[in-house]
N, C-alpha and C positions, 0 to 999 in steps of 0.2 A: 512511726511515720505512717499516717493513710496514705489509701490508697490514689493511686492519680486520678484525677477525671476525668480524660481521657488515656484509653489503652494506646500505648506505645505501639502496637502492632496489630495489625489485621491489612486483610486482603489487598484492599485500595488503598491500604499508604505502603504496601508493598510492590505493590503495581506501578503508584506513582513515581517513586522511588527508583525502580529496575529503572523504567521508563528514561529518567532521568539521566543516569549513567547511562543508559544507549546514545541521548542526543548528546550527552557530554564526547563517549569515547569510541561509541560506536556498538559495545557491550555490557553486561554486570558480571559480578558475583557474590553468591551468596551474602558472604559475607565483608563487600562492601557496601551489602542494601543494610545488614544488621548493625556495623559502623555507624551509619548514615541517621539511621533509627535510634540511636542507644541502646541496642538491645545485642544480645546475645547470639551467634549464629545458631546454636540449637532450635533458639525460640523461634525463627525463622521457620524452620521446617515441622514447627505444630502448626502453621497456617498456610501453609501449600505444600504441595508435590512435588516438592525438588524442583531440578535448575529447570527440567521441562514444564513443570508448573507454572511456574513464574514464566517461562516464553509464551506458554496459551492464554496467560492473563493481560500479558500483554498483545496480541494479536487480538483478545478480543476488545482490549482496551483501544488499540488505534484503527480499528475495523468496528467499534462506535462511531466511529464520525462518516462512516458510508451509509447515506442515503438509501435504504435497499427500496423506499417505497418508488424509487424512478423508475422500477422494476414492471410497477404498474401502468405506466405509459402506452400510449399507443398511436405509432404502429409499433413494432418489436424492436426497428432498428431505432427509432428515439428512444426508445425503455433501454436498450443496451449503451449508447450513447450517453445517457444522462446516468446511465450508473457509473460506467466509464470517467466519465470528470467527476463524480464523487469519490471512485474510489482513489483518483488521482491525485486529488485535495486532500483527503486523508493520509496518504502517506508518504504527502509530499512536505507532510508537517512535520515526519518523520524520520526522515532517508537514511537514517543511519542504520535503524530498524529493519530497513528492508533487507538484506544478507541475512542477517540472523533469524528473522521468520522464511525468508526463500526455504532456509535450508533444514528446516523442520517439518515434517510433517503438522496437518493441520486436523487437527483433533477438538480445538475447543467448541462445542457444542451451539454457542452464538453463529458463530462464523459457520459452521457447515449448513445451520439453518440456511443462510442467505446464500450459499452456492447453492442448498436444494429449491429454492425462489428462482433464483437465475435458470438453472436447468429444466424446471416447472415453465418457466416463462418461452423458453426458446422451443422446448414440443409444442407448445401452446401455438407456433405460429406454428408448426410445421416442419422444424425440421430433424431428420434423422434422429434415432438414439447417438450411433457412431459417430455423428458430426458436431455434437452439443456440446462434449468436454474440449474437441479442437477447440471452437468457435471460442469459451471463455476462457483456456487458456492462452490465446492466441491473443486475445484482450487483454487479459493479466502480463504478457509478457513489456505490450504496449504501454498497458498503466507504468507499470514498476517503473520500464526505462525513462522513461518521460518523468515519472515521481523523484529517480537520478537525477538527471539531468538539471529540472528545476535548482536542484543543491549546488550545481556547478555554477563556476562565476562564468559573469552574463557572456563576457568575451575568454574563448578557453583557446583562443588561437592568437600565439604575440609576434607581430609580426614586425620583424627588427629591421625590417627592410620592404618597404613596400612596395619600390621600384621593381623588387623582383619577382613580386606577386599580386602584379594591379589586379588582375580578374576577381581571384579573392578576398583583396583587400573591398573592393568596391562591392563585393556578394554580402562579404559581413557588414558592409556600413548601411546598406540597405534593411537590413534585418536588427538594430538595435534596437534593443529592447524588449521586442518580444519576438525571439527568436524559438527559446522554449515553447508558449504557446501555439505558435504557427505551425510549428511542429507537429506538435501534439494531433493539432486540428487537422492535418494533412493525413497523416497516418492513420488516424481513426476514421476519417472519412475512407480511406486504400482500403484498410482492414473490414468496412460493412459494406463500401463496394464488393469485396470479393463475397463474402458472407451474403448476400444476396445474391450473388450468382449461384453461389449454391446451393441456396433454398430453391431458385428455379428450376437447378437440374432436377432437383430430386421430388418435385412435383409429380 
């Protein structure tokens, strides 16, 4: 029997793979990716790094689709803004992903590149060493939940009875449809109001 013309295994159709059983179930393993592949679980683990391997190939897999050059923008608060809705598009393509990379440390080498960009970016205007990790995690918490949210169906409030809750019934009917967005855009807007207040302090 020759050999196949393509190899059953490597990096990217391992990545694609994991990937997949995330948005299927929310996680993988091993060896439902070598299932999925026809291949072996052993043979799995001659091309990555075990199960934390495969979580940073994924991380940097769906942390390709952020834009980090918005990074370049200017002034600082549109550069953080427009990386902001990139990062939020990216994994909002994703959401199932998000738990399972939250709770990992973040080791892949792509990905720290572009937090060391974002943190290059925000001395660059100004502000504090101390206050640059707040300021992007403070964003990142933003992104994620709004990147949830997106997942959720459009109305998550059912109201069996609306006599009983006109105010609300009338708050939600005004907001269909893009209620997630609005959101999003409220909050990020609160979130760089404050973040420029305290670039001024610390002027």
């Amino acid at each position: 029997m020759g050999r196949p013309r393509t190899p059953l295994l490597d990096r990217e159709r391992i990545t694609t793979t994991a990937l997949q059983l995330v948005d299927e179930q929310g996680d993988f393993s091993v060896p439902q990716i070598a299932r999925r592949l026809g291949a072996q679980t052993a043979s799995v683990y001659h091309h990555v790094d075990g199960r934390d391997g495969i979580v940073e190939l994924l991380r940097e897999r769906v942390c390709d689709a952020i834009d980090d050059t918005a990074l370049d923008l200017e002034p600082w608060d549109a550069a953080m803004a427009a990386w902001a809705r990139s990062y939020r598009a990216a994994f909002a393509a994703h959401p199932r992903a998000i738990p399972l990379l939250t709770t990992s440390p973040v080791r892949a080498p792509k990905v720290l590149l572009q937090y060391e960009k974002a943190v290059t970016r925000l001395l660059a205007a100004g502000f504090p060493l101390a206050d640059v990790m707040p300021v992007i995690i403070g964003l990142e918490n933003l992104v994620l939940g709004s990147a949830l949210d997106m997942a959720a169906p459009e109305m998550m409030w059912e109201l069996a009875d609306e006599t009983a809750t006109p105010r609300l019934a009338a708050a939600l009917a005004a907001v269909a449809g893009g209620r997630s967005d609005a959101s999003f855009e409220l909050a990020l807007d609160g979130c760089l109001a404050r973040c420029r207040r305290l670039l001024d302090t610390s002027a």
